[in-house]
N, CA, C and O atoms as a CHARMM CRD file, in Angstrom:
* protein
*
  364
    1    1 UNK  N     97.81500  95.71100 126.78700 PROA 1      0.00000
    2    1 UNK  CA    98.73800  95.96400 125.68800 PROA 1      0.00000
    3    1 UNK  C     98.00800  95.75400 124.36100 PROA 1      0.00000
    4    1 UNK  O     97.09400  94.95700 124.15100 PROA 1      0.00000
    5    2 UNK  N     98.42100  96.38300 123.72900 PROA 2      0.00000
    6    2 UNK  CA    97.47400  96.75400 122.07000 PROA 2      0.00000
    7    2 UNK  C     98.81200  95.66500 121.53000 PROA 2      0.00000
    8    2 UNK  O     99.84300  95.23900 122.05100 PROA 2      0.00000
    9    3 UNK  N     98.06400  95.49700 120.06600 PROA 3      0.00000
   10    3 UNK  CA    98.73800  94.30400 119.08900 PROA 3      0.00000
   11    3 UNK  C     99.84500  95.45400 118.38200 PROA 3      0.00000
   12    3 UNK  O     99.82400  96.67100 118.56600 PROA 3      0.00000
   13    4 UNK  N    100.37400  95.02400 117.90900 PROA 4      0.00000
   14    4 UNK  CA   101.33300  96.41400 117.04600 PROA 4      0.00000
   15    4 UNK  C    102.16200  94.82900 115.98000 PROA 4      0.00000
   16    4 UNK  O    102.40100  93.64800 116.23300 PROA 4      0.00000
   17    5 UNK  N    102.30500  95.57800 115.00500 PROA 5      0.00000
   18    5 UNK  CA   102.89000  94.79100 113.80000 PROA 5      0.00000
   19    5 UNK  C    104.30800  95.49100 113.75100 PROA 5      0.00000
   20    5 UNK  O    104.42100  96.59100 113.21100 PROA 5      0.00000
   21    6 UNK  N    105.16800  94.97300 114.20300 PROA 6      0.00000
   22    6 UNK  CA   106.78400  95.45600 114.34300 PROA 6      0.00000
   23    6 UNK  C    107.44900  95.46700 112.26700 PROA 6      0.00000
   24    6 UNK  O    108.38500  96.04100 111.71000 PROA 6      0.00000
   25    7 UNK  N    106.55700  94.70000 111.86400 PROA 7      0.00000
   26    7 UNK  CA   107.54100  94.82200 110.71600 PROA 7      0.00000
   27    7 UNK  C    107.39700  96.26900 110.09700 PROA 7      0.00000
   28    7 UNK  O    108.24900  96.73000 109.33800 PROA 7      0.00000
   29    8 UNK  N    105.80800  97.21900 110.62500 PROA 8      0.00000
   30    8 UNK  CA   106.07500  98.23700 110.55100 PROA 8      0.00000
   31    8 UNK  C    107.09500  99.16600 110.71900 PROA 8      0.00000
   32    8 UNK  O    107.20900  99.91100 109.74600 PROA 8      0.00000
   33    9 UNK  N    107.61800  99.30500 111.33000 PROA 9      0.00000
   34    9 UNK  CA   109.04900 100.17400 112.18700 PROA 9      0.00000
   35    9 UNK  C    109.96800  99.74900 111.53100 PROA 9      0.00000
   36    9 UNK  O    110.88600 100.55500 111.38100 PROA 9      0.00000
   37   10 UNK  N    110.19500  97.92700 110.66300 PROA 10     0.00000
   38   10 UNK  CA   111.37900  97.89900 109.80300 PROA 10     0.00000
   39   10 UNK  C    110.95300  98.85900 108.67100 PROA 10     0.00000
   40   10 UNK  O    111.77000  99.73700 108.39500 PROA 10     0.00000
   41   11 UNK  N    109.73400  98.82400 107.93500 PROA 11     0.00000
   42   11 UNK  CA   109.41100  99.72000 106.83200 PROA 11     0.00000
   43   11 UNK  C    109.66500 100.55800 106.98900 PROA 11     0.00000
   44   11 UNK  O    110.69500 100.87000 106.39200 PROA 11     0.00000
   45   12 UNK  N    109.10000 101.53000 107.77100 PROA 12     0.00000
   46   12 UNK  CA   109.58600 103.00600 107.49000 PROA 12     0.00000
   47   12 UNK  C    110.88900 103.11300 108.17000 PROA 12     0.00000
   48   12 UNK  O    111.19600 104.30200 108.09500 PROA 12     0.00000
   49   13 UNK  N    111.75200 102.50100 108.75900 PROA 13     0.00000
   50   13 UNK  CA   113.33500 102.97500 108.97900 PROA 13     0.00000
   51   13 UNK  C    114.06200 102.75900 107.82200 PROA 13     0.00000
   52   13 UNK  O    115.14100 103.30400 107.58900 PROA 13     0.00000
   53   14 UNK  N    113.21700 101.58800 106.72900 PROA 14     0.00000
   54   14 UNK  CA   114.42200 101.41500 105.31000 PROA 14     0.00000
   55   14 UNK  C    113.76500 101.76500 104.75400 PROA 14     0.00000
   56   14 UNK  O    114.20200 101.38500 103.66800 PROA 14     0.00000
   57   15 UNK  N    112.45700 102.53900 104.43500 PROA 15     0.00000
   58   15 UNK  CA   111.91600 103.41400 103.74700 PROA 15     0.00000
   59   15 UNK  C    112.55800 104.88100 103.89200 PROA 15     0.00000
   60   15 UNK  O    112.87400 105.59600 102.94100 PROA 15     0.00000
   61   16 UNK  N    112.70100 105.21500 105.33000 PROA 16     0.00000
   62   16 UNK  CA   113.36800 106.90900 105.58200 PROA 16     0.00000
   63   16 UNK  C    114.90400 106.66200 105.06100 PROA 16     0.00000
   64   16 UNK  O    115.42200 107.62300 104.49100 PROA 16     0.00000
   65   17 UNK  N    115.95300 105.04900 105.25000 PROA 17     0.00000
   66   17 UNK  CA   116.95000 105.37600 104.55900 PROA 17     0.00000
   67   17 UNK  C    117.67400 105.29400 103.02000 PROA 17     0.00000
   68   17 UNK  O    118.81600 105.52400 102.62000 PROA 17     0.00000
   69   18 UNK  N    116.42800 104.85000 102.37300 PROA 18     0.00000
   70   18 UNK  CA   116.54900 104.79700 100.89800 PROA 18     0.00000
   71   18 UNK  C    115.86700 105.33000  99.99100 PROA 18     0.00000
   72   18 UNK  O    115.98300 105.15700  98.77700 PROA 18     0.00000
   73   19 UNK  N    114.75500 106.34000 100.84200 PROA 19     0.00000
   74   19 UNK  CA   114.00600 107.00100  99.83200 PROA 19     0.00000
   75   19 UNK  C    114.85100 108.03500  98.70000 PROA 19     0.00000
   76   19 UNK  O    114.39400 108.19900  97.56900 PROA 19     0.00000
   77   20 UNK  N    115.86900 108.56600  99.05900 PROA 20     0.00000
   78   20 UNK  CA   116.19700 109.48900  98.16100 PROA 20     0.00000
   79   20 UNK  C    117.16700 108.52500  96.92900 PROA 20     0.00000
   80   20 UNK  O    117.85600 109.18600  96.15200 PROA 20     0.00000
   81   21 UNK  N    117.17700 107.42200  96.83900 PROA 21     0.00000
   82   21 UNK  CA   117.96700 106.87300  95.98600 PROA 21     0.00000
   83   21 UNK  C    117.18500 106.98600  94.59300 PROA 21     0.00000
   84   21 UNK  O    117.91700 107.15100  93.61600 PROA 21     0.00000
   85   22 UNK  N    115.64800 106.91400  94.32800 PROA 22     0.00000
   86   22 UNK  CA   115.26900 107.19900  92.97900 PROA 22     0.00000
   87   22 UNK  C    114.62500 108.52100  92.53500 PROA 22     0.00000
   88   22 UNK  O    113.45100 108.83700  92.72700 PROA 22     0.00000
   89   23 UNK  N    115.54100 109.22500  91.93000 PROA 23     0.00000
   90   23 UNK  CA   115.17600 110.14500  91.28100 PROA 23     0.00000
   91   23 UNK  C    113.75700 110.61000  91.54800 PROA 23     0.00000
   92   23 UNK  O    113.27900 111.49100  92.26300 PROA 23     0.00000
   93   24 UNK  N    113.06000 109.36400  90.40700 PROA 24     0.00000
   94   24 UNK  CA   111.89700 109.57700  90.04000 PROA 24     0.00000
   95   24 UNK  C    110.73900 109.98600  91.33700 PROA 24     0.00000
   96   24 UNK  O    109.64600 110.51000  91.12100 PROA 24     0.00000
   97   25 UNK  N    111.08300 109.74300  92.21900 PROA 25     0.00000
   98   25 UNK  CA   109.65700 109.39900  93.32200 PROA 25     0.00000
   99   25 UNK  C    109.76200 110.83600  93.90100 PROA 25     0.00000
  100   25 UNK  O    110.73400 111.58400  94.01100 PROA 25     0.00000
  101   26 UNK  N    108.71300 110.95700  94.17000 PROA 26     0.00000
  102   26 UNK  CA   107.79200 112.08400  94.50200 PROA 26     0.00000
  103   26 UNK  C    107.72800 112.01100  96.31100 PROA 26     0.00000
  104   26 UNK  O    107.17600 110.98400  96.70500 PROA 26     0.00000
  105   27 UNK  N    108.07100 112.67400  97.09400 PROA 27     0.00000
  106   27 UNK  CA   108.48400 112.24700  98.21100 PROA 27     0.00000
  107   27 UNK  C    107.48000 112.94500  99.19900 PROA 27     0.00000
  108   27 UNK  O    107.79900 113.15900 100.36900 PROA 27     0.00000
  109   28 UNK  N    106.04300 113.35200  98.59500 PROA 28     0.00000
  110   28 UNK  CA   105.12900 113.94100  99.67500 PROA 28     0.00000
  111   28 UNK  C    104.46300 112.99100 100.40300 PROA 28     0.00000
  112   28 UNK  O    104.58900 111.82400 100.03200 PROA 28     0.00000
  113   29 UNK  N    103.75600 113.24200 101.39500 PROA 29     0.00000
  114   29 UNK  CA   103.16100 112.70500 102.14900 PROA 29     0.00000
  115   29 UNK  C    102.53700 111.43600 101.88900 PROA 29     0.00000
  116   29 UNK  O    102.63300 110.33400 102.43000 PROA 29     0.00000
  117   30 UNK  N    101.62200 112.04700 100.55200 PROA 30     0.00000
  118   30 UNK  CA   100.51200 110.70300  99.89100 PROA 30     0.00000
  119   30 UNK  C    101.63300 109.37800  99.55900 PROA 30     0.00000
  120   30 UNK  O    101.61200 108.18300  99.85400 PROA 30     0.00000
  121   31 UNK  N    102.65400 110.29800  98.75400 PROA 31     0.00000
  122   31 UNK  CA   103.43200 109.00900  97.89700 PROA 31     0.00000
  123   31 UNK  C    104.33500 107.94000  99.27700 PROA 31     0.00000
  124   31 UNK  O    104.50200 106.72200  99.34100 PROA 31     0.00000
  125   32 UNK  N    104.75600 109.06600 100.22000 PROA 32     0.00000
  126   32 UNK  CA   105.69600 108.13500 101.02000 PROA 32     0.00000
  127   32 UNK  C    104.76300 107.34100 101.79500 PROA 32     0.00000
  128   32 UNK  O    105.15100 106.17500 101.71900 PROA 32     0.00000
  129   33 UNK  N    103.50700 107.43600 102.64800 PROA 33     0.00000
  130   33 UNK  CA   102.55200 106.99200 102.91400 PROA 33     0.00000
  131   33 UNK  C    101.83100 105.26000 102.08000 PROA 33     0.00000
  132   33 UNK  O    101.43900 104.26800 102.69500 PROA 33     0.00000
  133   34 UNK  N    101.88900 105.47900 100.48800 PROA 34     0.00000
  134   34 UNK  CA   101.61400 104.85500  99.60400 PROA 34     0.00000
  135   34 UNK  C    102.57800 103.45200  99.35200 PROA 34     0.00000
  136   34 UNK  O    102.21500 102.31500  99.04800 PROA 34     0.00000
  137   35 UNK  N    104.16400 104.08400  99.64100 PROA 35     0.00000
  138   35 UNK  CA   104.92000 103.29300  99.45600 PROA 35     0.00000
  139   35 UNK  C    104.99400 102.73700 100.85500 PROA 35     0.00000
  140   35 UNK  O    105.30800 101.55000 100.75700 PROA 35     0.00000
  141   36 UNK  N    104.85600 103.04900 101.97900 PROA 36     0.00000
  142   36 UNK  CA   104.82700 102.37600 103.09800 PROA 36     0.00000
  143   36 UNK  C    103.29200 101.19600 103.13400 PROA 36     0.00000
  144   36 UNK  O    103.28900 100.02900 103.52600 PROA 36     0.00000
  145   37 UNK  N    102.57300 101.68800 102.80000 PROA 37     0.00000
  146   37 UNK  CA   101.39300 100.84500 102.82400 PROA 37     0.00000
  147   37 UNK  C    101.45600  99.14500 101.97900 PROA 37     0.00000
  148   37 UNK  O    101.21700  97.99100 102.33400 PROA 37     0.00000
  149   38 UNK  N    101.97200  99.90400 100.55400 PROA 38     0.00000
  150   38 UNK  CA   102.27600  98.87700  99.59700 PROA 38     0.00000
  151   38 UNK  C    103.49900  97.87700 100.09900 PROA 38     0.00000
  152   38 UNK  O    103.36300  96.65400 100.08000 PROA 38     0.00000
  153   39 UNK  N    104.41000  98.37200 100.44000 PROA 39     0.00000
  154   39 UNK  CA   105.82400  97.94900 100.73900 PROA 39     0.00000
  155   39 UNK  C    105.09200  96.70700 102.43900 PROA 39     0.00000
  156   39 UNK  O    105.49800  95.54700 102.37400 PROA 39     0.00000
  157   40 UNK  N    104.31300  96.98400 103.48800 PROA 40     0.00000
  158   40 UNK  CA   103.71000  96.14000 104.13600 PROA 40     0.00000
  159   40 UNK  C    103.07800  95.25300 103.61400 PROA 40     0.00000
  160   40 UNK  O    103.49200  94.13800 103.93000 PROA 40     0.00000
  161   41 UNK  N    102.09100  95.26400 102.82200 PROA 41     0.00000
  162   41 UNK  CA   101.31200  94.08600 101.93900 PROA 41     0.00000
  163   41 UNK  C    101.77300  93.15800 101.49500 PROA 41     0.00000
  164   41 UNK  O    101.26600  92.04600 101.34800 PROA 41     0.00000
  165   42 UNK  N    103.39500  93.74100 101.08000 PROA 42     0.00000
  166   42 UNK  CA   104.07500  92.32600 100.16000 PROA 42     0.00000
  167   42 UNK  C    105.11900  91.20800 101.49000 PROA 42     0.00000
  168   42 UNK  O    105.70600  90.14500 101.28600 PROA 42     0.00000
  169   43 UNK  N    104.96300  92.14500 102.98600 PROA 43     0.00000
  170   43 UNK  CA   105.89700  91.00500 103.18200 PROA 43     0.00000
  171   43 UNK  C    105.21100  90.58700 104.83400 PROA 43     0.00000
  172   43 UNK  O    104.79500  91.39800 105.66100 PROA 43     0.00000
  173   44 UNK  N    105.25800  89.20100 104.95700 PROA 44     0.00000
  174   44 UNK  CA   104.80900  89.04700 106.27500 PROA 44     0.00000
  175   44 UNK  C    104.67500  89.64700 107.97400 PROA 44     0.00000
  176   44 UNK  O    105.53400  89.48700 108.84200 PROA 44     0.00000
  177   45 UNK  N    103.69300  90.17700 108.09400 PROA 45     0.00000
  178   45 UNK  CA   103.96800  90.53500 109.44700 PROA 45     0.00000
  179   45 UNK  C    104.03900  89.74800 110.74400 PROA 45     0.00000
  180   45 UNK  O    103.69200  88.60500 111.04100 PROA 45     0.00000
  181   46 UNK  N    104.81700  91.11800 111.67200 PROA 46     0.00000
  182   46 UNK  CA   105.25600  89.78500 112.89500 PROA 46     0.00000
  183   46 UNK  C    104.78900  90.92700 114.21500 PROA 46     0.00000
  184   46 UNK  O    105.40900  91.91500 114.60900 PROA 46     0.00000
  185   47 UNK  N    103.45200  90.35800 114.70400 PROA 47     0.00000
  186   47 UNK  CA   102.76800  90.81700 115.58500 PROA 47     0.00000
  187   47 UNK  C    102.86800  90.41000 116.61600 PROA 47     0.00000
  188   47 UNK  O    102.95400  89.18600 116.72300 PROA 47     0.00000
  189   48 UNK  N    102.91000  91.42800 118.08700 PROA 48     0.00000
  190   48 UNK  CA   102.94400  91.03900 119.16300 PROA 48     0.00000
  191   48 UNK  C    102.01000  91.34600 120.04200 PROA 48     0.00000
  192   48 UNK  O    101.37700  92.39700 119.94800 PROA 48     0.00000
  193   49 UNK  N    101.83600  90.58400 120.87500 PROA 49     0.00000
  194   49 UNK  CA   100.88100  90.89300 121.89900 PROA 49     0.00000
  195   49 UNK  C    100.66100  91.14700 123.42200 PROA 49     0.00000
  196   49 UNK  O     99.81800  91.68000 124.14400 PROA 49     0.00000
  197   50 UNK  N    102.01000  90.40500 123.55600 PROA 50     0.00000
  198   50 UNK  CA   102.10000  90.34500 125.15200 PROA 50     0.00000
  199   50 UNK  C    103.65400  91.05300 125.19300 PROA 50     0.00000
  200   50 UNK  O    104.28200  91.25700 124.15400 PROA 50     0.00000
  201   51 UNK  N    104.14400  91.37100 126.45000 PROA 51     0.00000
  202   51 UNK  CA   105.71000  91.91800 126.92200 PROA 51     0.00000
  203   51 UNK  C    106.72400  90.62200 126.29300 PROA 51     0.00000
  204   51 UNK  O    107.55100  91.02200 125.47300 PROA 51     0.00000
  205   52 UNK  N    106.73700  89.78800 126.45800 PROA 52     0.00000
  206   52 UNK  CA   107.64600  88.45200 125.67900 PROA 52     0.00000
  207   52 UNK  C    107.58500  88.50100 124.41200 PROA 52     0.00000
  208   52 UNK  O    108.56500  88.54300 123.66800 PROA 52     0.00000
  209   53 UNK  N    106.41100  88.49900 124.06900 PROA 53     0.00000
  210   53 UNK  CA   106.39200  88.68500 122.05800 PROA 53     0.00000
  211   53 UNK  C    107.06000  90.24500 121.50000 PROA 53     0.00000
  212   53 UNK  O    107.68100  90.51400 120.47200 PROA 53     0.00000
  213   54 UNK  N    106.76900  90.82800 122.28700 PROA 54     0.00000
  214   54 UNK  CA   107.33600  92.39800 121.84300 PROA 54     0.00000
  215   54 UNK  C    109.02000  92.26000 121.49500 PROA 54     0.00000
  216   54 UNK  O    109.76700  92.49200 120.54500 PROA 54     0.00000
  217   55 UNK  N    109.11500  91.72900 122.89300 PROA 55     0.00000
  218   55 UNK  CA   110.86300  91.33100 123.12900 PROA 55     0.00000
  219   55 UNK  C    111.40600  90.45500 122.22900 PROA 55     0.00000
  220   55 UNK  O    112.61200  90.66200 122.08800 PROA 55     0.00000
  221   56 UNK  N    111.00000  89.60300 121.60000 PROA 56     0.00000
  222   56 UNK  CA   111.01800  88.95300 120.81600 PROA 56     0.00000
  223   56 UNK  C    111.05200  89.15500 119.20300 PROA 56     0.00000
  224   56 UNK  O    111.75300  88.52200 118.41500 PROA 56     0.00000
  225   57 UNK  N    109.94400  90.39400 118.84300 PROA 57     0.00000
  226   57 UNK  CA   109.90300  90.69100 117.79100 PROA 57     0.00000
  227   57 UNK  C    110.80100  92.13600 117.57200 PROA 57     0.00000
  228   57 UNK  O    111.41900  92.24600 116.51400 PROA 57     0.00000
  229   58 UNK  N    110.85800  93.06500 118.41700 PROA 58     0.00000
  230   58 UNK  CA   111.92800  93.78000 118.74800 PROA 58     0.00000
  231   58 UNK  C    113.76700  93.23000 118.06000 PROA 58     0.00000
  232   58 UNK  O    114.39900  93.87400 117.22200 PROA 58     0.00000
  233   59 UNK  N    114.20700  92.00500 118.68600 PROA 59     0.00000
  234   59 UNK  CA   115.01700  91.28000 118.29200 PROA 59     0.00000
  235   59 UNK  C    115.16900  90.71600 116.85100 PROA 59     0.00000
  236   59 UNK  O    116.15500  90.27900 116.25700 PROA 59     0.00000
  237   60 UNK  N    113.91100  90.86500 116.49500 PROA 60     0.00000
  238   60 UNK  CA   113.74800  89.91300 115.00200 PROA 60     0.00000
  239   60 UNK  C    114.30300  90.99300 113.91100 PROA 60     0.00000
  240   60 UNK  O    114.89700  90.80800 112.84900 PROA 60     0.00000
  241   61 UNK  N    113.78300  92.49700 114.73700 PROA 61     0.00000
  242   61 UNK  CA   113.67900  93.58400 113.67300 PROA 61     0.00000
  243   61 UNK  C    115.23600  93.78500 113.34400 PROA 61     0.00000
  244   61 UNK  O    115.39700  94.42900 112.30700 PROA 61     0.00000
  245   62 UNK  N    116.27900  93.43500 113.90300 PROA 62     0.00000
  246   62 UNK  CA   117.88800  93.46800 113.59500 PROA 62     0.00000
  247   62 UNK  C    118.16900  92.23200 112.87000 PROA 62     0.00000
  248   62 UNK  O    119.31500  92.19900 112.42200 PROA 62     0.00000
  249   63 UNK  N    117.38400  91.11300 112.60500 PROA 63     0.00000
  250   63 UNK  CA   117.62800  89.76500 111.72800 PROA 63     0.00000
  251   63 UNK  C    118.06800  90.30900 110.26000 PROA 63     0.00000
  252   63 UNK  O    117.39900  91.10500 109.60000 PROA 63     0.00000
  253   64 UNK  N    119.28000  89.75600 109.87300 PROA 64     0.00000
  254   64 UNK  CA   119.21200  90.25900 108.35200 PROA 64     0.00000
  255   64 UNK  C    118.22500  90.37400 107.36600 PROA 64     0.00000
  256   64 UNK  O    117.85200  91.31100 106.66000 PROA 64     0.00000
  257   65 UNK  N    117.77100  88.79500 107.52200 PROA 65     0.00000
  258   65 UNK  CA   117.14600  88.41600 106.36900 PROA 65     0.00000
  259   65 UNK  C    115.77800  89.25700 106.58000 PROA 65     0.00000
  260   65 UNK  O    115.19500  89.51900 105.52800 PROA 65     0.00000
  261   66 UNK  N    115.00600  89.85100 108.10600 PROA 66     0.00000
  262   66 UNK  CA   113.97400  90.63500 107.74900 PROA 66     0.00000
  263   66 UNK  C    114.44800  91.85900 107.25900 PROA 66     0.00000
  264   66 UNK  O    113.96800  92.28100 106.20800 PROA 66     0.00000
  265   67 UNK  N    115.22900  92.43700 107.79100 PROA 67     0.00000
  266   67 UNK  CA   115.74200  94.00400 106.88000 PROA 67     0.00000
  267   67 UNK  C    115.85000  93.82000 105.09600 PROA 67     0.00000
  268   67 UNK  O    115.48900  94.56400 104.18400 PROA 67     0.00000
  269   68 UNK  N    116.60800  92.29500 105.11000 PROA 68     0.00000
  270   68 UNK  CA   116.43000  91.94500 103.30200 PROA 68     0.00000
  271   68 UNK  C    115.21600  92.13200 102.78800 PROA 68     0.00000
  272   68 UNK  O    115.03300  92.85300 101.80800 PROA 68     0.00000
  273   69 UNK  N    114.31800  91.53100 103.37300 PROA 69     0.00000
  274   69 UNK  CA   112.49500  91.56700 102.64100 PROA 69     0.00000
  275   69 UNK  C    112.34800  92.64800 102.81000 PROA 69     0.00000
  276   69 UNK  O    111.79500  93.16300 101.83800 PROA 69     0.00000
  277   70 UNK  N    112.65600  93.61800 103.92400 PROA 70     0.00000
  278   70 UNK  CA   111.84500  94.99000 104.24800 PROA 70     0.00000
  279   70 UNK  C    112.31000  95.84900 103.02100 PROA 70     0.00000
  280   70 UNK  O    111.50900  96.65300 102.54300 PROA 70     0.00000
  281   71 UNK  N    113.58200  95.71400 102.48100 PROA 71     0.00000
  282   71 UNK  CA   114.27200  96.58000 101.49800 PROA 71     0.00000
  283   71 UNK  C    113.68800  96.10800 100.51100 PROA 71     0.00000
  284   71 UNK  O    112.66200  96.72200 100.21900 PROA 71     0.00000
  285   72 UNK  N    113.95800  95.17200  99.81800 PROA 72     0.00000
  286   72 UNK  CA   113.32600  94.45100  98.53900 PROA 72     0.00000
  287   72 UNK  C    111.76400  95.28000  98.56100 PROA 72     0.00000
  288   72 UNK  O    111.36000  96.10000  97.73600 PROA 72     0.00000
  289   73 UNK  N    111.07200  94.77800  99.76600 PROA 73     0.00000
  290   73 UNK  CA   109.84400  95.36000  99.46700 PROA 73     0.00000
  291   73 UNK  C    109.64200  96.91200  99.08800 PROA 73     0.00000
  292   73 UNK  O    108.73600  97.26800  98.33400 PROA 73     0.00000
  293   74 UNK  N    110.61900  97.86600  99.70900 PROA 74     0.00000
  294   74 UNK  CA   110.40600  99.04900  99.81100 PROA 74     0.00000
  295   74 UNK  C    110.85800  99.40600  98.54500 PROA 74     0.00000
  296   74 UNK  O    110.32600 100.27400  97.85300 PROA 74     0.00000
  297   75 UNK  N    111.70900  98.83400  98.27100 PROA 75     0.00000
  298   75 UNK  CA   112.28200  99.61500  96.74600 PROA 75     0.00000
  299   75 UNK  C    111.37400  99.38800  95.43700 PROA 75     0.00000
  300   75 UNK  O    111.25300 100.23100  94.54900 PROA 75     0.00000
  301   76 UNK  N    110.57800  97.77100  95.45100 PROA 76     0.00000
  302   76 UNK  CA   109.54500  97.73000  94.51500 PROA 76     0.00000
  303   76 UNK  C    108.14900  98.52100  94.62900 PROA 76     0.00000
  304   76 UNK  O    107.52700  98.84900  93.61800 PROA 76     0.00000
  305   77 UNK  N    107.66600  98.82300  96.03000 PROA 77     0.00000
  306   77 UNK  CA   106.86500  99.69600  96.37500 PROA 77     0.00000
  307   77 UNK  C    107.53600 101.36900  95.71600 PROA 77     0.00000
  308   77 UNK  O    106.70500 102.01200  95.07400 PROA 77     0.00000
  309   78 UNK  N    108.57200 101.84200  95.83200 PROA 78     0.00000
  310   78 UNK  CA   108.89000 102.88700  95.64100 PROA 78     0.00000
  311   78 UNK  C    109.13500 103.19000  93.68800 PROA 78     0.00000
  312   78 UNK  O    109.22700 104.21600  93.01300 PROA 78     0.00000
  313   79 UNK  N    109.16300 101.81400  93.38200 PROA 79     0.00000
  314   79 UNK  CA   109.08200 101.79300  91.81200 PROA 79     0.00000
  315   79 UNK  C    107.63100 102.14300  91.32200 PROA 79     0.00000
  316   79 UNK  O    107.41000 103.24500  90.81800 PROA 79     0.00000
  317   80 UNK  N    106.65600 101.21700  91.46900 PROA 80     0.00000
  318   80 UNK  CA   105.09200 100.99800  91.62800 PROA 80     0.00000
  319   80 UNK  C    104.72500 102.36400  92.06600 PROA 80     0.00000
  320   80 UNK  O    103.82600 102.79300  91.34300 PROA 80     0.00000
  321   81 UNK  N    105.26500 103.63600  93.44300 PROA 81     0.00000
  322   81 UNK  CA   104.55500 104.54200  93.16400 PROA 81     0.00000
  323   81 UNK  C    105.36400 105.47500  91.95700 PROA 81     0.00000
  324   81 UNK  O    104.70000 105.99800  91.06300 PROA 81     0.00000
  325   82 UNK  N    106.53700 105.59800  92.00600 PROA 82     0.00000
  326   82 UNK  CA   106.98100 106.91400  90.75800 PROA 82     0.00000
  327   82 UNK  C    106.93100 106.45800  89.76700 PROA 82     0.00000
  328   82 UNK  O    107.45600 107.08800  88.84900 PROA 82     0.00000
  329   83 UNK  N    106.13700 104.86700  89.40200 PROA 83     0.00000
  330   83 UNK  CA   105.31000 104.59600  87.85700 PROA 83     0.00000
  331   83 UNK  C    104.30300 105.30900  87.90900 PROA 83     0.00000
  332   83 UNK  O    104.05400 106.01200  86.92900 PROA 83     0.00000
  333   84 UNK  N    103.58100 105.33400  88.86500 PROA 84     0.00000
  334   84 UNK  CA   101.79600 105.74700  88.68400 PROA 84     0.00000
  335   84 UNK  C    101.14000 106.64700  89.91200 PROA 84     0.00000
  336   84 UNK  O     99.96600 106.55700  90.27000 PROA 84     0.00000
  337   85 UNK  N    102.05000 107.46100  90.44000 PROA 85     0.00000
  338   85 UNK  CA   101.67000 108.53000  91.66200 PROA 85     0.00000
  339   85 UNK  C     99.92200 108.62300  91.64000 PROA 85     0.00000
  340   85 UNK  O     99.10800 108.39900  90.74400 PROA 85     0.00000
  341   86 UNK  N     99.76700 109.08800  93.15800 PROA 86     0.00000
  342   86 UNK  CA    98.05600 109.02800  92.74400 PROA 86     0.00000
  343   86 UNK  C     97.72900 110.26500  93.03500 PROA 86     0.00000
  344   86 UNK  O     96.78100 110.46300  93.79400 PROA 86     0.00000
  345   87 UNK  N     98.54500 111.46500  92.41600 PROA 87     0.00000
  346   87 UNK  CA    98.06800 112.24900  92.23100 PROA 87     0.00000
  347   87 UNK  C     98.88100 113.17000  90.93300 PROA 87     0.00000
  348   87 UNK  O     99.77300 112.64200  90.27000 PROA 87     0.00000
  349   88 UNK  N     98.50000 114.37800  90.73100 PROA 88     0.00000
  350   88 UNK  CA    99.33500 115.11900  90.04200 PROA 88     0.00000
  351   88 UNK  C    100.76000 115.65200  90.10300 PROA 88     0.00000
  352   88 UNK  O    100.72400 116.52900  90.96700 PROA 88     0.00000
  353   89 UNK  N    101.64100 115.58900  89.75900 PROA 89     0.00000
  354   89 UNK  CA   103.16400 115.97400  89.43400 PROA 89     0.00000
  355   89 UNK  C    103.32900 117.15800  90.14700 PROA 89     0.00000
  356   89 UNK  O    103.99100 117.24300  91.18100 PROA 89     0.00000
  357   90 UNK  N    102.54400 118.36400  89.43400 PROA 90     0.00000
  358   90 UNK  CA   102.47200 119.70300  89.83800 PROA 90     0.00000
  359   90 UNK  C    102.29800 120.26500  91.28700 PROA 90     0.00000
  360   90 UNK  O    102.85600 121.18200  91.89000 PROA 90     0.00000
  361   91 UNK  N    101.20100 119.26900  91.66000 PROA 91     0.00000
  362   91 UNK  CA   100.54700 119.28300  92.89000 PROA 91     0.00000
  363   91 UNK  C    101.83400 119.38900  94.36700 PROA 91     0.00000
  364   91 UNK  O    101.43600 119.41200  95.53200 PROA 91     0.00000
């Protein structure tokens, strides 16, 4: 069994359900990519390794308070990119 970081899978499920709330953000590949990357950095991950830890962290991913950090994080990540996209507008 490979390691896998579950708080991933909270990110992008409250990343796919709140992206369209700001206007401003640019919703291609790079930017949603960008905000998923950033939005991981700011909040602790919870890695598993064996069939018990999976099960375990699986369970965690319905805890309020991690969906709270996962959102918080995603929405300041999603500010941070439609301040400063890393690429062109047009593009």
């Amino acid at each position: 069994m490979r390691m896998k970081n579950f708080m991933e899978d909270v990110i992008i499920e409250v990343f796919q359900e709140i992206k369209g709330t700001n206007p401003d953000f640019c919703s291609c590949d790079k930017c949603s990519r960008d905000v998923i990357a950033i939005a991981l950095s700011k909040i602790k991950g919870r890695y598993a390794a064996s069939p018990e830890g999976e099960i375990f962290a699986r369970v965690e991913q319905s805890n309020r308070q991690v969906r709270a950090d996962a959102l918080l994080a995603v929405m300041e990540a999603l500010d941070t990119v439609s301040a400063s996209p890393r690429h062109d507008r047009e593009s």
